[in-house]
ChimeraX commands (.cxc) that place a marker at each C-alpha (Angstrom):
marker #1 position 99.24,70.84,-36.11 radius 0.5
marker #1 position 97.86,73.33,-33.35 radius 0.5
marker #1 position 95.58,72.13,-30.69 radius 0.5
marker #1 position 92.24,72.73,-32.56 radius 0.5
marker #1 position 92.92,70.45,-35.17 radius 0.5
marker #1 position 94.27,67.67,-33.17 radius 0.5
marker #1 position 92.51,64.54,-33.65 radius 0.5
marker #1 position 91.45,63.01,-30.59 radius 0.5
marker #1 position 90.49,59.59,-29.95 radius 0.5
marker #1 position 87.76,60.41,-27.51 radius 0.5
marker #1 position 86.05,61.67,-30.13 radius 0.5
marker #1 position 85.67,58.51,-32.03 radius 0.5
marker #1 position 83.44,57.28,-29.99 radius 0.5
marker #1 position 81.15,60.16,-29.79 radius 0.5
marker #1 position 79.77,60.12,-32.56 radius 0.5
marker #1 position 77.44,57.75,-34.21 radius 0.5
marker #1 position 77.72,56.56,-37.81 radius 0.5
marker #1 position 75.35,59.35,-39.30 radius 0.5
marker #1 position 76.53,62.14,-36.99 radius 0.5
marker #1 position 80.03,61.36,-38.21 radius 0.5
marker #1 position 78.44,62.62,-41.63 radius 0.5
marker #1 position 76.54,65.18,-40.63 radius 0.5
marker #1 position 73.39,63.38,-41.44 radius 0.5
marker #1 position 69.70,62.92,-40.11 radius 0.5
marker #1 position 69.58,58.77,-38.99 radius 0.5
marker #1 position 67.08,57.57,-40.77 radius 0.5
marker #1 position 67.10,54.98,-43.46 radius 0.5
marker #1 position 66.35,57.13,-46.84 radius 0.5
marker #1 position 69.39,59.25,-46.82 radius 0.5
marker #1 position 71.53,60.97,-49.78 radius 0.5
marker #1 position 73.40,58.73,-50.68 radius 0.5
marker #1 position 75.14,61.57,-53.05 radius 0.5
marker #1 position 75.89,63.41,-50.07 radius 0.5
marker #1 position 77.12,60.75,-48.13 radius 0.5
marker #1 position 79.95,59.90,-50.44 radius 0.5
marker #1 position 80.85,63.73,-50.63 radius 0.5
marker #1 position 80.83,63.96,-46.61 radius 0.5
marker #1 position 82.74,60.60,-46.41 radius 0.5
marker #1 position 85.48,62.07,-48.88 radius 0.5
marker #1 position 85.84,65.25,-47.42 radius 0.5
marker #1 position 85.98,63.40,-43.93 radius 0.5
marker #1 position 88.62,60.90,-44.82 radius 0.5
marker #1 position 90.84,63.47,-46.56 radius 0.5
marker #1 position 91.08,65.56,-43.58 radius 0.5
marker #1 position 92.37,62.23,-41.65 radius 0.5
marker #1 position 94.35,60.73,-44.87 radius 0.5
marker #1 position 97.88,59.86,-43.24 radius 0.5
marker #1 position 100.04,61.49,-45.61 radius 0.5
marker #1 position 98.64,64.77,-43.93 radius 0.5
marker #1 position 100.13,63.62,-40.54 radius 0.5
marker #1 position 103.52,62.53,-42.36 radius 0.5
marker #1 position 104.99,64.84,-39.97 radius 0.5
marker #1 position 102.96,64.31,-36.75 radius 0.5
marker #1 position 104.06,62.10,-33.68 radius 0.5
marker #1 position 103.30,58.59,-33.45 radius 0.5
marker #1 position 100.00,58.98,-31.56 radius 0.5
marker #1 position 98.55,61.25,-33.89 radius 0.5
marker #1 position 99.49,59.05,-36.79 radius 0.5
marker #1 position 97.74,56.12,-34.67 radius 0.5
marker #1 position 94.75,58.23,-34.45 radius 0.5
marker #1 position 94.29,59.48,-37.64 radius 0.5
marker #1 position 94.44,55.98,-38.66 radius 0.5
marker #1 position 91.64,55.15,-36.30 radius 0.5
marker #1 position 89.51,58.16,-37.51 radius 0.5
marker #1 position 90.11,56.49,-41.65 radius 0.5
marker #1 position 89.46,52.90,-40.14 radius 0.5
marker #1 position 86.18,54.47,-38.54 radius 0.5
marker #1 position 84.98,56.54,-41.56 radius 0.5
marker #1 position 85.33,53.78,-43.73 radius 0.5
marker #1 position 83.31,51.85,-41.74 radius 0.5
marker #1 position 80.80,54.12,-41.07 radius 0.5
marker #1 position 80.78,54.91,-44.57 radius 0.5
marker #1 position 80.77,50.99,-45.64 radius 0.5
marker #1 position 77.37,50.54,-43.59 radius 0.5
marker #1 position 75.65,53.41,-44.43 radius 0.5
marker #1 position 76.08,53.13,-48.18 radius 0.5
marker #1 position 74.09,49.44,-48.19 radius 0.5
marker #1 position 70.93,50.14,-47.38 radius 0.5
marker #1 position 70.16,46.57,-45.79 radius 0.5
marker #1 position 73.65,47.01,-43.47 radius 0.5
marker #1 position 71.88,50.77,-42.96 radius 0.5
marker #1 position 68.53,49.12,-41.64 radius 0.5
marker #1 position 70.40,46.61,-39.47 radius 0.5
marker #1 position 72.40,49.67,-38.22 radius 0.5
marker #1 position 69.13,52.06,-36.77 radius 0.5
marker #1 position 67.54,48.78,-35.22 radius 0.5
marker #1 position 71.00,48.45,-32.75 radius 0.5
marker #1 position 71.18,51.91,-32.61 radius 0.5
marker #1 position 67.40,51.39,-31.37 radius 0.5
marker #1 position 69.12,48.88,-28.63 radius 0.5
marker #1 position 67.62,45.77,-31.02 radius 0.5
marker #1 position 68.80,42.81,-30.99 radius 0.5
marker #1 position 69.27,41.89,-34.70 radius 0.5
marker #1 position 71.37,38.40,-34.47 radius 0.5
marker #1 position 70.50,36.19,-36.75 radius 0.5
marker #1 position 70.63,33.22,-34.28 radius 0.5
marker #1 position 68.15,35.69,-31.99 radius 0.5
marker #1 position 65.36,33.46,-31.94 radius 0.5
marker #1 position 62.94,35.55,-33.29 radius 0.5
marker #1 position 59.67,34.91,-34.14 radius 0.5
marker #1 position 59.48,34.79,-38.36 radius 0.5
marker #1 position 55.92,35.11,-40.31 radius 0.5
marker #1 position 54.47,32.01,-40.95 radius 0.5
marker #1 position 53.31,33.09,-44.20 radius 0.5
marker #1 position 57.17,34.30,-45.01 radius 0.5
marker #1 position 58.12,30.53,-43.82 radius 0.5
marker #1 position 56.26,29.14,-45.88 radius 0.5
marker #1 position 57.13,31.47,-48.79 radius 0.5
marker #1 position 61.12,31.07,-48.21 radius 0.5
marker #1 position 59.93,26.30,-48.08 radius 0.5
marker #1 position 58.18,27.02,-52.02 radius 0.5
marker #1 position 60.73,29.10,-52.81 radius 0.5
marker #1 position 63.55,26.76,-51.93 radius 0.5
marker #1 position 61.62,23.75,-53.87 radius 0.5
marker #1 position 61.17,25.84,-57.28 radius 0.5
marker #1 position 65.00,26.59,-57.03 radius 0.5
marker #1 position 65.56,22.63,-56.73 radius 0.5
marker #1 position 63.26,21.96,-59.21 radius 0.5
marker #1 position 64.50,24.59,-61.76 radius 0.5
marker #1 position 68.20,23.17,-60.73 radius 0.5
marker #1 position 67.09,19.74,-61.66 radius 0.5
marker #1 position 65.58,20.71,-64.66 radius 0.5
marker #1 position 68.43,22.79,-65.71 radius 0.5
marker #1 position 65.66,25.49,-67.03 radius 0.5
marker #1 position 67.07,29.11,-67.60 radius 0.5
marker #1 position 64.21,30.56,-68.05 radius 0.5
marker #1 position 61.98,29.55,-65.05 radius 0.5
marker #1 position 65.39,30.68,-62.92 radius 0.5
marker #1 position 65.19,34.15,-64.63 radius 0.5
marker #1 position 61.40,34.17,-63.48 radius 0.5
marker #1 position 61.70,33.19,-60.30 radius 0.5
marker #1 position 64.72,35.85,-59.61 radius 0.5
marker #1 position 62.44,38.97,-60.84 radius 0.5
marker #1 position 59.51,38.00,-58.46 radius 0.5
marker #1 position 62.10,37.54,-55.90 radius 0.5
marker #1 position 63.60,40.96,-56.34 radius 0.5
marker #1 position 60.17,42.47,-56.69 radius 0.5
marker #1 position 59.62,40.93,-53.60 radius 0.5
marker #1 position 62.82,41.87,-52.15 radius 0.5
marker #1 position 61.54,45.69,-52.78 radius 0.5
marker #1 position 58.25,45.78,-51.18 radius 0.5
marker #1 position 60.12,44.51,-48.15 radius 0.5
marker #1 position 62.24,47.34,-48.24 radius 0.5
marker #1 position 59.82,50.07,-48.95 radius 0.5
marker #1 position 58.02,48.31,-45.65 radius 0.5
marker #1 position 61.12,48.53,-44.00 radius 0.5
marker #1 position 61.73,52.65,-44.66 radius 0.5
marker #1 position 58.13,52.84,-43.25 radius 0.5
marker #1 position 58.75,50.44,-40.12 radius 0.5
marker #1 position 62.00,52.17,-39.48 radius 0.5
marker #1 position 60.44,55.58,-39.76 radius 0.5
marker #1 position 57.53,54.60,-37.55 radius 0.5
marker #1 position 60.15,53.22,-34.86 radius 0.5
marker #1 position 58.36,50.06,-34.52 radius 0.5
marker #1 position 61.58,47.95,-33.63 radius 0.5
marker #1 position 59.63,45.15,-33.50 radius 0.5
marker #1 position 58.20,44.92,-36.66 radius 0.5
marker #1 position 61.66,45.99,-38.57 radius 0.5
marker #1 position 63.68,43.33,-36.86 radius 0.5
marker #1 position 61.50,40.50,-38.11 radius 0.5
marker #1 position 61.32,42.46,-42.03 radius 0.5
marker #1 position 65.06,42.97,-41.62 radius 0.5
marker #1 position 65.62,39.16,-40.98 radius 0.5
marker #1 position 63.12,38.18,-44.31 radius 0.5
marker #1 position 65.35,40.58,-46.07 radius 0.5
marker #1 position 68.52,38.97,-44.86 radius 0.5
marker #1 position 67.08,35.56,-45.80 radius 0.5
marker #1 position 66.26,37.26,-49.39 radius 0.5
marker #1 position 70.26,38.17,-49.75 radius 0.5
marker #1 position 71.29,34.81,-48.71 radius 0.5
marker #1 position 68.98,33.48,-51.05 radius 0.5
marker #1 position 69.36,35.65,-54.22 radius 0.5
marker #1 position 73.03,34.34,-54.13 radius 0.5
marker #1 position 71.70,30.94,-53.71 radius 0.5
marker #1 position 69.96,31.57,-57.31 radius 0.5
marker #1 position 73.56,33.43,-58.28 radius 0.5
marker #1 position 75.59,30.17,-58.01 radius 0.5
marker #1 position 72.51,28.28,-59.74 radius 0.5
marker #1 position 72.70,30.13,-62.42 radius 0.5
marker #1 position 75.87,30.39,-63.21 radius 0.5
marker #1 position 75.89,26.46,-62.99 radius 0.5
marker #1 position 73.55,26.89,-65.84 radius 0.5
marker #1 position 75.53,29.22,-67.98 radius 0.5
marker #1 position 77.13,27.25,-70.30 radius 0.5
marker #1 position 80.76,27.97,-70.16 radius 0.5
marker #1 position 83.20,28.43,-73.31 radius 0.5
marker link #1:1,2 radius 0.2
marker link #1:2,3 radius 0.2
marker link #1:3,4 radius 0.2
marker link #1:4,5 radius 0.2
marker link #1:5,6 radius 0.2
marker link #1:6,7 radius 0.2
marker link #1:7,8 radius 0.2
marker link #1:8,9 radius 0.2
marker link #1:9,10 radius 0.2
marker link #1:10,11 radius 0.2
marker link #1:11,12 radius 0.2
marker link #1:12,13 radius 0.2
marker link #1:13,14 radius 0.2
marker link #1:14,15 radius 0.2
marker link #1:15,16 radius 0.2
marker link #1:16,17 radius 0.2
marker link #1:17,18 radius 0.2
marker link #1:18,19 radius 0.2
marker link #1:19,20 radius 0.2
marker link #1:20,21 radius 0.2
marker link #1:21,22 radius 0.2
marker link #1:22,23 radius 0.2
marker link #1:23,24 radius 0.2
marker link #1:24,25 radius 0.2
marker link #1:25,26 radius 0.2
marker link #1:26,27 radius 0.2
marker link #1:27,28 radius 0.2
marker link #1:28,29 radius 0.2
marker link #1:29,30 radius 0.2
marker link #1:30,31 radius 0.2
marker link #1:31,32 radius 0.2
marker link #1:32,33 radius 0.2
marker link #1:33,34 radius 0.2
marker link #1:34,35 radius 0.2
marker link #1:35,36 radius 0.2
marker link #1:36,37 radius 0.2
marker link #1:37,38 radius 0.2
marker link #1:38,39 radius 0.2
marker link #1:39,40 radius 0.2
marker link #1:40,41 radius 0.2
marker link #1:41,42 radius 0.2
marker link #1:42,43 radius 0.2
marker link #1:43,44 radius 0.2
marker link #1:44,45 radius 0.2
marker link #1:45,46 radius 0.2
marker link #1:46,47 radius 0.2
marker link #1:47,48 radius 0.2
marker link #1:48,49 radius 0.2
marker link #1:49,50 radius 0.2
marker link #1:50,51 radius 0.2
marker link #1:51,52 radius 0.2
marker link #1:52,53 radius 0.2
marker link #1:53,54 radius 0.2
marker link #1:54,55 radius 0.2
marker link #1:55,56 radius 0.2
marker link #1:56,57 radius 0.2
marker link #1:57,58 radius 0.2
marker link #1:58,59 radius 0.2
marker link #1:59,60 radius 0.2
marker link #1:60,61 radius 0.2
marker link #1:61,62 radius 0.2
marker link #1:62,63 radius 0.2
marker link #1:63,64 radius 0.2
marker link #1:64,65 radius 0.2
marker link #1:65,66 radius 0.2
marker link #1:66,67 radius 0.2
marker link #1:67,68 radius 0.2
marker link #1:68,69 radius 0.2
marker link #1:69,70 radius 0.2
marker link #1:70,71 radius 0.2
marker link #1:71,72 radius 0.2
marker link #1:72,73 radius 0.2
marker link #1:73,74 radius 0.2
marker link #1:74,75 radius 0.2
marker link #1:75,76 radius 0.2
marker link #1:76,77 radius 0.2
marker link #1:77,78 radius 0.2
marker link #1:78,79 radius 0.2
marker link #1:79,80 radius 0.2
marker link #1:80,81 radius 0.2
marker link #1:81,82 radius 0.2
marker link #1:82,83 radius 0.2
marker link #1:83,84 radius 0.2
marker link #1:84,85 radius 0.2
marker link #1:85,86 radius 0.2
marker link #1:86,87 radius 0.2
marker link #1:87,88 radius 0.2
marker link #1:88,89 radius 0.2
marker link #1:89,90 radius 0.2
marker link #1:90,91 radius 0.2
marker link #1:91,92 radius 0.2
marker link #1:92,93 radius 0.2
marker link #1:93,94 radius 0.2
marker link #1:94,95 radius 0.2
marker link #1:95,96 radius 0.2
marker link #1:96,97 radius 0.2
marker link #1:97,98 radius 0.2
marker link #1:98,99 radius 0.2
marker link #1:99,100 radius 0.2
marker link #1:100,101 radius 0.2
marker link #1:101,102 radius 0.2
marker link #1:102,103 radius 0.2
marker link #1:103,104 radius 0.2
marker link #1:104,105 radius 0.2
marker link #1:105,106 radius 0.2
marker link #1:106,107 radius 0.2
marker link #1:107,108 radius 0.2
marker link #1:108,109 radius 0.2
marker link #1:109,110 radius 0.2
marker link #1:110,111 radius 0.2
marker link #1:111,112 radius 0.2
marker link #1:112,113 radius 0.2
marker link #1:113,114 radius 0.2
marker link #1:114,115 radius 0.2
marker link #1:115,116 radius 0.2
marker link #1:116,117 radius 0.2
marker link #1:117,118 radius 0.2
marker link #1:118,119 radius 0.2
marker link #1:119,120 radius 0.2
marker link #1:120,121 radius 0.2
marker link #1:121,122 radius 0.2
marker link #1:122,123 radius 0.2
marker link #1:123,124 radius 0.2
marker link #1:124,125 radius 0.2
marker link #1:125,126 radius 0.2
marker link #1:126,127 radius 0.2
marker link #1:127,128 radius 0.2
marker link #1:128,129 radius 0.2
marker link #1:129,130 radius 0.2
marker link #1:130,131 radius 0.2
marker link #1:131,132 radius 0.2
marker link #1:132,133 radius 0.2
marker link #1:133,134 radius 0.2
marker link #1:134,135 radius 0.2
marker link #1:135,136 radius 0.2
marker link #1:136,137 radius 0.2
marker link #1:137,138 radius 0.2
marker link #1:138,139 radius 0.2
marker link #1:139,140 radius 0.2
marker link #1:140,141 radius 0.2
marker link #1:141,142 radius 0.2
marker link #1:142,143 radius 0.2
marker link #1:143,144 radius 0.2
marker link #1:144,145 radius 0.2
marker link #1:145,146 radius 0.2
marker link #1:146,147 radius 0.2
marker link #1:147,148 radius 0.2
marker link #1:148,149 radius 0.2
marker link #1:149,150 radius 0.2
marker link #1:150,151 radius 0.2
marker link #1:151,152 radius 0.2
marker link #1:152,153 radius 0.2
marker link #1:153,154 radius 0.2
marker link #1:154,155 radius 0.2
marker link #1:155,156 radius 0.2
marker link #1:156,157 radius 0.2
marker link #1:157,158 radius 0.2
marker link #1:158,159 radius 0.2
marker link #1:159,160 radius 0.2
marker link #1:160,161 radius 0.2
marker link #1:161,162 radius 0.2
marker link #1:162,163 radius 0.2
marker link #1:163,164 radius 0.2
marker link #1:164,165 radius 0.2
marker link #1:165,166 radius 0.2
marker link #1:166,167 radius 0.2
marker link #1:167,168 radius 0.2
marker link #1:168,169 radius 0.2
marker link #1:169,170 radius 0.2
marker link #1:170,171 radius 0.2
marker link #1:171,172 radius 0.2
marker link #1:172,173 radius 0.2
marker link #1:173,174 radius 0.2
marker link #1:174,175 radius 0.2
marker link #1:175,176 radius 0.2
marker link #1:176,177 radius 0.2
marker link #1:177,178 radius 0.2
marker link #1:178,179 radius 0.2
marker link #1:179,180 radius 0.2
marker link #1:180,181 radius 0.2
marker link #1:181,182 radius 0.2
marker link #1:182,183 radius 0.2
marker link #1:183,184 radius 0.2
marker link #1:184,185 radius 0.2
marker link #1:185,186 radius 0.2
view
C-alpha cells in the first residue's frame, strides 16, 4: 500500500464522529447518507484488504473498523446522537450528574409509575396499550424540543430534555416487560 493510503492512527483521533462521515453535527442528519458513508468508510478499512499488510497496519485498520462502527452505532440512534453533541458541547450528561429535573416532569414520571402499577395489578391490556401511546407521543414532543434545543446550543436546556428522554427509554421498557407479563403465552 503506498504512503498515501496508509492508515494512520493519529488520525483516529482527529476526527469527530460526524467529520468521520463527512457530515454537518447537528442532530437531524441523513440518516440514508450516513449508512452509505459508514459503508463506504468501513470497506476501505475491512481487514481482508490489508491481508497482505504488516502487523501494524492490520492493527490499525482494525482500529479505524472498531471506530467507524462506533461512530456509526451513535449516530444512527438519535437519543445516543443527542447525548453525543451535548459532550461534544463539553456537557456533562451523566446520569448520576445531579442535575436539576422539572418538577412538573417529576411529577409526571411519580403518576406515570403508579398507572403502570395499577394497570400491572389489574392485569388490564388495554389501559397498558393507552398509557404506552401517550407515552410515545410524549416521548416525541421531547425530541422535536430536543432538535430545537440542540440547534439553539442551549446546553443547558438539552441536558435536562436529554435526561427526561433517557428516563422515557428506561421506562418504555419498564411497560415492555409489563406487557409481555400480560401476553398470555401458548
Amino acid at each position: 500500500m503506498d504512503a498515501a493510503n496508509r492508515l494512520r492512527f493519529d488520525d483516529l483521533t482527529q476526527a469527530n464522529h460526524f467529520e468521520l462521515f463527512g457530515l454537518a453535527p447537528g442532530f437531524d442528519i441523513d440518516l440514508a447518507n450516513l449508512e452509505a458513508q459508514w459503508k463506504s468508510r468501513v470497506a476501505q478499512v475491512h481487514p481482508d484488504r490489508y491481508a497482505n499488510a504488516g502487523p501494524a497496519e492490520k492493527r490499525v485498520a482494525m482500529q479505524w473498523s472498531a471506530r467507524l462502527n462506533e461512530a456509526y452505532r451513535i449516530l444512527r440512534d438519535p437519543l445516543q446522537r443527542a447525548k453525543y453533541l451535548c459532550e461534544q458541547a463539553g456537557q456533562d450528561v451523566g446520569e448520576g450528574a445531579g442535575h436539576n429535573m422539572d418538577m412538573a416532569f417529576l411529577g409526571q414520571q411519580m403518576a406515570w409509575r403508579e398507572a403502570l402499577e395499577d394497570i400491572e395489578s389489574a392485569k388490564d391490556a388495554k389501559a397498558l396499550a393507552t398509557l404506552t401511546n401517550e407515552i410515545l407521543a410524549d416521548r416525541e414532543q421531547r425530541i422535536g424540543q430536543m432538535a430545537t434545543l440542540l440547534e439553539q446550543q442551549e446546553w443547558p436546556d438539552a441536558v435536562k430534555r436529554l435526561h427526561e428522554w433517557m428516563f422515557i427509554e428506561k421506562f418504555l421498557q419498564e411497560i415492555q416487560t409489563v406487557k409481555r407479563a400480560l401476553t398470555p403465552t401458548e
